[in-house]
N, CA, C and O atoms as CSV, one atom per row, in Angstrom:
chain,resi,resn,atom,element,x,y,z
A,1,UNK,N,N,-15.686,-6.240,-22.569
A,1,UNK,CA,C,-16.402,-6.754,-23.716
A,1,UNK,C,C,-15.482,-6.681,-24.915
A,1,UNK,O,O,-14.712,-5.748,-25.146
A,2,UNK,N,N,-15.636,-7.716,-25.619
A,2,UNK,CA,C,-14.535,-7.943,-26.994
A,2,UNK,C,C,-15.243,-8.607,-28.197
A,2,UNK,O,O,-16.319,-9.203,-28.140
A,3,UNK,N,N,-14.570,-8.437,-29.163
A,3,UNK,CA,C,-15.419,-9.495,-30.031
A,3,UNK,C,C,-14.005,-9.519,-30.643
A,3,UNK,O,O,-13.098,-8.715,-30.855
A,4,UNK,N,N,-14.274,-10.923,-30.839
A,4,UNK,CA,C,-12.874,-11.666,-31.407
A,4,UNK,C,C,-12.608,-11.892,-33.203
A,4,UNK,O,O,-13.530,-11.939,-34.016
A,5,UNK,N,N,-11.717,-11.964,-33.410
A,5,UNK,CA,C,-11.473,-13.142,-34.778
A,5,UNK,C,C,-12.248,-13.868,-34.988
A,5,UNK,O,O,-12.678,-13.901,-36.141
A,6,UNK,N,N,-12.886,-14.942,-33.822
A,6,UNK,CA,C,-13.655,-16.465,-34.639
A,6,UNK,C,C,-14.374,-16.046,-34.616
A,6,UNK,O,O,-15.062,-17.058,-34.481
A,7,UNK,N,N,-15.261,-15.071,-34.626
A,7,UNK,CA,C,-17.291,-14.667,-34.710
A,7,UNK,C,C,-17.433,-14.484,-33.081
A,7,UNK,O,O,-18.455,-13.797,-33.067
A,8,UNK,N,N,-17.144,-14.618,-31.978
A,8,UNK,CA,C,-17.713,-14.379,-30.697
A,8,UNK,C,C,-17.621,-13.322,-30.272
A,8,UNK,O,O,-16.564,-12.716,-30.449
A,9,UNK,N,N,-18.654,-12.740,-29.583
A,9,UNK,CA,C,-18.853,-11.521,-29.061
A,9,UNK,C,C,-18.593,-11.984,-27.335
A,9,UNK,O,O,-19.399,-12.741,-26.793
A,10,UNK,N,N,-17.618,-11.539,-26.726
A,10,UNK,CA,C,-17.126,-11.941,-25.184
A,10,UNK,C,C,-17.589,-10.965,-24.280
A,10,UNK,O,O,-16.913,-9.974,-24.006
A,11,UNK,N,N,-18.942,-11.234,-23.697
A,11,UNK,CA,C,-19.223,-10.066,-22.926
A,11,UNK,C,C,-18.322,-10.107,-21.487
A,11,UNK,O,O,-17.594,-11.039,-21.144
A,12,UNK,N,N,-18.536,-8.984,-20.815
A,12,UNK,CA,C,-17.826,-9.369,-18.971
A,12,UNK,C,C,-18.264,-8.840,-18.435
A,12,UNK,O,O,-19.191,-8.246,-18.984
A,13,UNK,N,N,-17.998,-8.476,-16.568
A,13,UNK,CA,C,-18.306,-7.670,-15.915
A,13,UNK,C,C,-19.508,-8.139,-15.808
A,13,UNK,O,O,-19.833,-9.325,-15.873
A,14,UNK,N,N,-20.487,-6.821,-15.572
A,14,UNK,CA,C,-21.673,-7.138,-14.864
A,14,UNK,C,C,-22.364,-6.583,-15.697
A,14,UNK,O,O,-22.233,-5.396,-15.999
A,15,UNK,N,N,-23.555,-7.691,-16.395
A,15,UNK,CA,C,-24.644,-7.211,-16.878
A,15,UNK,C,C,-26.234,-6.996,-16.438
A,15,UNK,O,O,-27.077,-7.847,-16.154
A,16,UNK,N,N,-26.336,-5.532,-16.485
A,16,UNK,CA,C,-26.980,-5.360,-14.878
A,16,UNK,C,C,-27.883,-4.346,-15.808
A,16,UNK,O,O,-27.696,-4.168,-17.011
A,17,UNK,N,N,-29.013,-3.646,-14.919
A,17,UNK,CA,C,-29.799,-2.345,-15.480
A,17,UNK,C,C,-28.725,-1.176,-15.274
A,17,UNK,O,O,-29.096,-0.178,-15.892
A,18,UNK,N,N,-27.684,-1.007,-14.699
A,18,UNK,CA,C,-26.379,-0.015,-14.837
A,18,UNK,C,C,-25.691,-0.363,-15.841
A,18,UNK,O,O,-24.837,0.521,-15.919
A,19,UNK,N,N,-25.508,-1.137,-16.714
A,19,UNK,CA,C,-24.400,-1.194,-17.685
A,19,UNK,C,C,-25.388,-1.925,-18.906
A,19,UNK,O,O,-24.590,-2.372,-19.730
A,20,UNK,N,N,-26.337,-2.127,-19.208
A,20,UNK,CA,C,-26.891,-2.463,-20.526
A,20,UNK,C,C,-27.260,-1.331,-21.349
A,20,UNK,O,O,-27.375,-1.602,-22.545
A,21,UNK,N,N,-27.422,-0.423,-21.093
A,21,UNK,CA,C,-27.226,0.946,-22.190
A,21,UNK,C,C,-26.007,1.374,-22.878
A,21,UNK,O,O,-26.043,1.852,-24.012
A,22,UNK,N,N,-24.917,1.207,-22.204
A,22,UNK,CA,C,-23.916,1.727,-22.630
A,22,UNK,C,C,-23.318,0.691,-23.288
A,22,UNK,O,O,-22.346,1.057,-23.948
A,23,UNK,N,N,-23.618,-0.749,-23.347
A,23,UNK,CA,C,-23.433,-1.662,-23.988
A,23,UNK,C,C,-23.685,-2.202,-24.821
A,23,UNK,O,O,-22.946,-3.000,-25.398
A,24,UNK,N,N,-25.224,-1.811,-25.229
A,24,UNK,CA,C,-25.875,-2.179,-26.409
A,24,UNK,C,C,-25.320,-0.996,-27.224
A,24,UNK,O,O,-25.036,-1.210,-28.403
A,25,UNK,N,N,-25.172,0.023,-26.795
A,25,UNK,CA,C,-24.502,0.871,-28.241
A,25,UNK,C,C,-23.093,1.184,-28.579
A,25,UNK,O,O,-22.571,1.981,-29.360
A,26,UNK,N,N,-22.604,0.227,-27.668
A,26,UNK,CA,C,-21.097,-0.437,-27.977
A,26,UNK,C,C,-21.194,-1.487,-28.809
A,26,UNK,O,O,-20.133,-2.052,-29.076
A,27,UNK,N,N,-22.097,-1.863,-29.249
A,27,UNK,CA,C,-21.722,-3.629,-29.660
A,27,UNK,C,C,-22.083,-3.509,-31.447
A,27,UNK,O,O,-23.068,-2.844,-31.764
A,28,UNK,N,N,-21.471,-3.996,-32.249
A,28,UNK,CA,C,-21.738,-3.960,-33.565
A,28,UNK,C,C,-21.167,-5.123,-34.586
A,28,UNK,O,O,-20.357,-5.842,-34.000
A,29,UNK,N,N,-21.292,-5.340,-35.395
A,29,UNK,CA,C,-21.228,-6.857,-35.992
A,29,UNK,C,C,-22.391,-7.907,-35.574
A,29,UNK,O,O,-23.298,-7.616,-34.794
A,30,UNK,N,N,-22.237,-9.172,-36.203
A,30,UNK,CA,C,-23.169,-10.122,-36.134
A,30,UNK,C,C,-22.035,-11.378,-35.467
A,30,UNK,O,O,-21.771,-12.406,-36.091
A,31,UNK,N,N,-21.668,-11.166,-34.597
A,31,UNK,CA,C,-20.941,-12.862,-34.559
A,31,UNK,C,C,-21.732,-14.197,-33.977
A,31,UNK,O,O,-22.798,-14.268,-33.366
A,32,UNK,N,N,-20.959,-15.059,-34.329
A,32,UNK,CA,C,-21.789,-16.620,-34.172
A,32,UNK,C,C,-22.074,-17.053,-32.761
A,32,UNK,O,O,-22.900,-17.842,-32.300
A,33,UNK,N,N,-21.138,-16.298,-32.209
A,33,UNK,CA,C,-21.052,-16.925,-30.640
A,33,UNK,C,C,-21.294,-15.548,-29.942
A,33,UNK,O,O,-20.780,-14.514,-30.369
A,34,UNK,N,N,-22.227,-15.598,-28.678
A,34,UNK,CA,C,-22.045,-15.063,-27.675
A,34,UNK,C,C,-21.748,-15.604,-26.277
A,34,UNK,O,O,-22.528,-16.283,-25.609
A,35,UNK,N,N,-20.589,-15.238,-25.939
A,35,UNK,CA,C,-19.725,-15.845,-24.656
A,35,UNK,C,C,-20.204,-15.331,-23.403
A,35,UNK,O,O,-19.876,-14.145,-23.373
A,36,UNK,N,N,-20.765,-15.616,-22.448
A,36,UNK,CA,C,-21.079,-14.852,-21.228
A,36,UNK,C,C,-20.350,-15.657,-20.142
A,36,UNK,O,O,-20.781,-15.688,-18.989
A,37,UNK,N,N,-19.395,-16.218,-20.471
A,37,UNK,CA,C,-18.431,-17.038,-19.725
A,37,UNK,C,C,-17.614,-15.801,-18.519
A,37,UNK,O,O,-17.033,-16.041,-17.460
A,38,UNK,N,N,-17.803,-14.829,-19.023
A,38,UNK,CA,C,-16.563,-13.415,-18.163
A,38,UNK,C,C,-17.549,-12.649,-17.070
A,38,UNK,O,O,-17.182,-11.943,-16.130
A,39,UNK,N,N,-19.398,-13.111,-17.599
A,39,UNK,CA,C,-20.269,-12.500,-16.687
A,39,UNK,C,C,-20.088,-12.673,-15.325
A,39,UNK,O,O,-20.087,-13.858,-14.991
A,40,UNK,N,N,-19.971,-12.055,-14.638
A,40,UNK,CA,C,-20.100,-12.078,-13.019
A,40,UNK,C,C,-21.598,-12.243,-12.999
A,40,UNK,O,O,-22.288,-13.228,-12.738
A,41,UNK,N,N,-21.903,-11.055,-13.332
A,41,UNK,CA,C,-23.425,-11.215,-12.399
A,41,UNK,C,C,-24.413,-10.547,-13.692
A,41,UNK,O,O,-24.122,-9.507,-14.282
A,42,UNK,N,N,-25.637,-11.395,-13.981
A,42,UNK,CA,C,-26.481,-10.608,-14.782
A,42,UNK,C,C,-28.263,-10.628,-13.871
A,42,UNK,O,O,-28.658,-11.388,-12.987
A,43,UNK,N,N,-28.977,-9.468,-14.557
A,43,UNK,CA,C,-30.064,-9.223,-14.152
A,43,UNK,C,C,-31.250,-8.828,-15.369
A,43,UNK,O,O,-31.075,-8.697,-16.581
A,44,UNK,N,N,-32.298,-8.717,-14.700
A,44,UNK,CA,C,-33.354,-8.907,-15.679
A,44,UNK,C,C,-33.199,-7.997,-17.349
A,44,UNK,O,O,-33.805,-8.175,-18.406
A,45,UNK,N,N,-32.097,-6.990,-16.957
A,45,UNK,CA,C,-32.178,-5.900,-17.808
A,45,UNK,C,C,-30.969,-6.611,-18.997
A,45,UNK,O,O,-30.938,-6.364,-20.203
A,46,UNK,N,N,-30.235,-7.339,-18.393
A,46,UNK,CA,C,-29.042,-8.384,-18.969
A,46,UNK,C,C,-29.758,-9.839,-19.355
A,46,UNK,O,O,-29.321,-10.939,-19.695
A,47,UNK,N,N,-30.560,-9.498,-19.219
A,47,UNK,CA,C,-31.314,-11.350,-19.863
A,47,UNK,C,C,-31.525,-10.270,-21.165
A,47,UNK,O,O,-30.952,-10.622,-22.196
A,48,UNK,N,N,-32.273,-9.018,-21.225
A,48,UNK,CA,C,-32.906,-8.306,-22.486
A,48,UNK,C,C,-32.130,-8.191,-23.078
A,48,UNK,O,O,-32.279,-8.389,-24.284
A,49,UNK,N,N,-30.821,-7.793,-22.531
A,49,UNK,CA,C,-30.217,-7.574,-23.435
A,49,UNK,C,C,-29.632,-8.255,-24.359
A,49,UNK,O,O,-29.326,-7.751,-25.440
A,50,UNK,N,N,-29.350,-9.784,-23.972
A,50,UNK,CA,C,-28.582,-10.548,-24.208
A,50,UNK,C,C,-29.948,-11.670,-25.440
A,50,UNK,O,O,-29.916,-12.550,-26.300
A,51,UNK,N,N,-30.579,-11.124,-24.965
A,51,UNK,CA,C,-32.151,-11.346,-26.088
A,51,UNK,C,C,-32.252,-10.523,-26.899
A,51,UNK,O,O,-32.845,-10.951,-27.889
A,52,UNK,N,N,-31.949,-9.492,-26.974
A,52,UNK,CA,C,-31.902,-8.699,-28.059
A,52,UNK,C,C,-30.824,-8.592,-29.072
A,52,UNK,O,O,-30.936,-8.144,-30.214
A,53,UNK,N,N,-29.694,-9.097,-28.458
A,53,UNK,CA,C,-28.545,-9.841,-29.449
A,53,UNK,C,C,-28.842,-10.847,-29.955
A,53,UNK,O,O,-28.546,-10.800,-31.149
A,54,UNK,N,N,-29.157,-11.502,-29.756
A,54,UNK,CA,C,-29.664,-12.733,-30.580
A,54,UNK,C,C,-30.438,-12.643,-31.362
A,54,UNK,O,O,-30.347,-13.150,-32.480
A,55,UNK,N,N,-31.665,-11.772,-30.824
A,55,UNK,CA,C,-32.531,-11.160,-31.960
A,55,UNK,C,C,-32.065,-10.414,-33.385
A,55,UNK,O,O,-32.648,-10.333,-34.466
A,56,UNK,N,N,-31.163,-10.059,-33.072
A,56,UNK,CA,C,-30.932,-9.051,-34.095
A,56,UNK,C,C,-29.402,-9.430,-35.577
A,56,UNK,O,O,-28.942,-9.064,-36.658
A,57,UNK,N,N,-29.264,-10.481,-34.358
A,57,UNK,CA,C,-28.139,-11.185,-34.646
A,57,UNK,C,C,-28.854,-12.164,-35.943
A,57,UNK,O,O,-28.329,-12.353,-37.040
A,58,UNK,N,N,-30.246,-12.735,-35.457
A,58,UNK,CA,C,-30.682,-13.903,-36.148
A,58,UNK,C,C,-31.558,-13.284,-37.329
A,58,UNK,O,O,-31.972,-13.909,-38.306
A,59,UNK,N,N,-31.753,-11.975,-37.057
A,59,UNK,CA,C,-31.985,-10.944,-38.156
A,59,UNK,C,C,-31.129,-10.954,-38.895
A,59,UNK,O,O,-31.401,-11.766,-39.779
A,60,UNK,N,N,-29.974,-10.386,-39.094
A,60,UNK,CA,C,-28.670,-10.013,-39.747
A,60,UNK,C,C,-28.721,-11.219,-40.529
A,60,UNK,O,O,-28.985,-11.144,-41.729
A,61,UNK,N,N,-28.504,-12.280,-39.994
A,61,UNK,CA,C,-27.491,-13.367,-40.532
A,61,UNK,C,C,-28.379,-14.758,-40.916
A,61,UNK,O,O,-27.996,-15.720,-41.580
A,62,UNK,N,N,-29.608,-14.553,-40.315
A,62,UNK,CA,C,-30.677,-15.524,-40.989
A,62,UNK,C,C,-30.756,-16.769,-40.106
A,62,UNK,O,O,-31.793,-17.431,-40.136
A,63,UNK,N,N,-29.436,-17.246,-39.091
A,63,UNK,CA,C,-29.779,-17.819,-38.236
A,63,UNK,C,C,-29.027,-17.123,-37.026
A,63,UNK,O,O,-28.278,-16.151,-36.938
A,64,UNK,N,N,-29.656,-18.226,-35.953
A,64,UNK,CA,C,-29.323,-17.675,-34.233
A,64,UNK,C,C,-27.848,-18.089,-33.666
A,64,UNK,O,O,-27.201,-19.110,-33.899
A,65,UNK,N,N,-27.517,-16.926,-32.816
A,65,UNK,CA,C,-25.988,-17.153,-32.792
A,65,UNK,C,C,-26.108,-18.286,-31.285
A,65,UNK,O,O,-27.187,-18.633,-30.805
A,66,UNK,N,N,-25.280,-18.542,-30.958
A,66,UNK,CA,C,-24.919,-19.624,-29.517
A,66,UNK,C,C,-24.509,-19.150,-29.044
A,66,UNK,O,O,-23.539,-18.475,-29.387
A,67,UNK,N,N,-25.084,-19.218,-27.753
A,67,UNK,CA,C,-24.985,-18.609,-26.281
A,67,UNK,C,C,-24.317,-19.263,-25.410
A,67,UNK,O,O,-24.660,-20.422,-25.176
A,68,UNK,N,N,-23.053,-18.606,-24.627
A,68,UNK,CA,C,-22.629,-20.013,-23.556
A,68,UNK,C,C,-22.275,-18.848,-22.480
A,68,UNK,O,O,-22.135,-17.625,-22.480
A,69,UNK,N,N,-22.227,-19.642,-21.810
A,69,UNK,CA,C,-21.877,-19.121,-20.731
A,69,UNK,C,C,-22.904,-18.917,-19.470
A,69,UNK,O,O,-24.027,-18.644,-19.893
A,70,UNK,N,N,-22.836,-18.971,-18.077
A,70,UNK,CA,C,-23.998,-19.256,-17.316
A,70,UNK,C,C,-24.194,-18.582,-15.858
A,70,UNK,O,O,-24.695,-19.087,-14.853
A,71,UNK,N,N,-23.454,-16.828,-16.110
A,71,UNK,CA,C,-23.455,-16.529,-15.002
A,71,UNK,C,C,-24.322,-16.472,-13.984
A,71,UNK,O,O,-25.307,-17.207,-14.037
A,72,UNK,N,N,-24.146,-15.642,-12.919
A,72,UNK,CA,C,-24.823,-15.910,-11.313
A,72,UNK,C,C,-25.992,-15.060,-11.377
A,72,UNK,O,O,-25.977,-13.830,-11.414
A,73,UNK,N,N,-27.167,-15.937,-11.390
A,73,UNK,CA,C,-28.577,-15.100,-11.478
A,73,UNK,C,C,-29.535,-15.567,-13.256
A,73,UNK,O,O,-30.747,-15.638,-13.460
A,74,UNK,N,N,-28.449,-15.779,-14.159
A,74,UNK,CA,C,-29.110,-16.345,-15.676
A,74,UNK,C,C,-30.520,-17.535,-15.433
A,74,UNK,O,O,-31.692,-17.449,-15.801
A,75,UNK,N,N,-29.672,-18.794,-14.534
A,75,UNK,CA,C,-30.707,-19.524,-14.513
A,75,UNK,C,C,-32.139,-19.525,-13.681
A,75,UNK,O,O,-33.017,-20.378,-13.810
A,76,UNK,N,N,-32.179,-18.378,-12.799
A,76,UNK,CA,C,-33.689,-17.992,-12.227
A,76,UNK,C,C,-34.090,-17.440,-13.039
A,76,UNK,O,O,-35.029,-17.989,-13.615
A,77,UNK,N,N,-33.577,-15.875,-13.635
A,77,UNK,CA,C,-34.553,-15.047,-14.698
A,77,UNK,C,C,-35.106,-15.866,-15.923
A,77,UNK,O,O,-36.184,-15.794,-16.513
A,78,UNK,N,N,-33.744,-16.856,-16.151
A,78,UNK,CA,C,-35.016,-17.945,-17.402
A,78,UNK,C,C,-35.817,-18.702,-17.179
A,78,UNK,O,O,-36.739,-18.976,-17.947
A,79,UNK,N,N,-35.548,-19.400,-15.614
A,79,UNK,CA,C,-36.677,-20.023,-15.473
A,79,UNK,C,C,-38.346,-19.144,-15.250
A,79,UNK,O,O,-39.455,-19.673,-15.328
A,80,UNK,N,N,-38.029,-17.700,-14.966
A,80,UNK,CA,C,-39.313,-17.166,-14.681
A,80,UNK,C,C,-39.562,-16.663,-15.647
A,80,UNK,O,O,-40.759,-16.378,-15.597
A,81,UNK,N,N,-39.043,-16.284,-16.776
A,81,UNK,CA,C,-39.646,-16.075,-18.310
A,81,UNK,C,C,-39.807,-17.002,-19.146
A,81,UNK,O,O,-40.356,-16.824,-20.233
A,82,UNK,N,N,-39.196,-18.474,-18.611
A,82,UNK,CA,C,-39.902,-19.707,-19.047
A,82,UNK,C,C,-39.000,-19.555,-20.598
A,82,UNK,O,O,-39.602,-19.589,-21.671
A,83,UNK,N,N,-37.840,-19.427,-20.531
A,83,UNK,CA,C,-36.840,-19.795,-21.783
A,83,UNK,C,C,-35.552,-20.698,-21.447
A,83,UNK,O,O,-35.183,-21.128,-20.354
A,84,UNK,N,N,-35.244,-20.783,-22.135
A,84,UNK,CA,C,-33.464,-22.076,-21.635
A,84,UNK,C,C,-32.329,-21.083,-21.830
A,84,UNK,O,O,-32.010,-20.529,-22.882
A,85,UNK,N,N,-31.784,-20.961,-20.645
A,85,UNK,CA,C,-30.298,-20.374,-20.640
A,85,UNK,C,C,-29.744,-20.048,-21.466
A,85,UNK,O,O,-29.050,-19.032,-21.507
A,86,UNK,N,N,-29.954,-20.999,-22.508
A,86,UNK,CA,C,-28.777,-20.165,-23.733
A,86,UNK,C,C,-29.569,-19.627,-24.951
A,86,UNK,O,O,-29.018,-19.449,-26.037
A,87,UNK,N,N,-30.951,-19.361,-24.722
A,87,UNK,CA,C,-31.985,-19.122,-25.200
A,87,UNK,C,C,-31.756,-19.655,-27.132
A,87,UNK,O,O,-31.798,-19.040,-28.198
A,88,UNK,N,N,-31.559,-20.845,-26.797
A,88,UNK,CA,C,-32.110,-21.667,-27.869
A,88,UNK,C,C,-33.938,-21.292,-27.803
A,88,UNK,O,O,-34.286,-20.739,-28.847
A,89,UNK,N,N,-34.662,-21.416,-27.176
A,89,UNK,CA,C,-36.306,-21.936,-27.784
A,89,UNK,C,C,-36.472,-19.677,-27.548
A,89,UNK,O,O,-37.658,-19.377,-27.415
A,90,UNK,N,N,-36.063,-19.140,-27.531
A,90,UNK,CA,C,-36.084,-17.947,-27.525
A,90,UNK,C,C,-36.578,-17.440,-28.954
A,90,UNK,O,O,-35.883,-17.474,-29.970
A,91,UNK,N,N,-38.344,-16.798,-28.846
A,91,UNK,CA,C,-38.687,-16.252,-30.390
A,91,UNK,C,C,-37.616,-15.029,-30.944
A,91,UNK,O,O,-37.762,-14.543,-32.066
């Protein structure tokens, strides 16, 4: 996990219910982009989390940052919480 120069926060590895604790209190700043391009594999506990960056993100900064990236498992958990991948329609 990195966060760069241009505003993106580059997550990697596996975002899983084993590694979203120790990650959310690694992460600090507001950047524009969140990259999940490096994700291997995410799970229900990595959709939250990755919702709760945005959340907090669109707190901070008044609008919502952009999401890319589309690892293995993203597009079932959104379709069963009924949001879009890069959680644009995400309250």
């Amino acid at each position: 996990m990195s966060s760069d120069t241009d505003g993106t926060l580059a997550l990697s590895g596996q975002l899983t219910l084993d590694t979203v604790a120790e990650r959310l209190g690694s992460i600090s700043g507001h950047p524009d982009t969140i990259d999940l391009s490096a994700v291997e594999r995410i799970d229900t506990a990595g959709v939250a989390l990755v919702a709760e960056l945005v959340s907090r993100i669109e707190r901070a900064q008044g609008k919502r940052p952009e999401v890319r990236g589309n690892p293995e498992g993203l597009d079932a958990l959104c379709r069963a919480y009924r949001i879009e991948a890069d959680f644009t329609d995400f309250p």
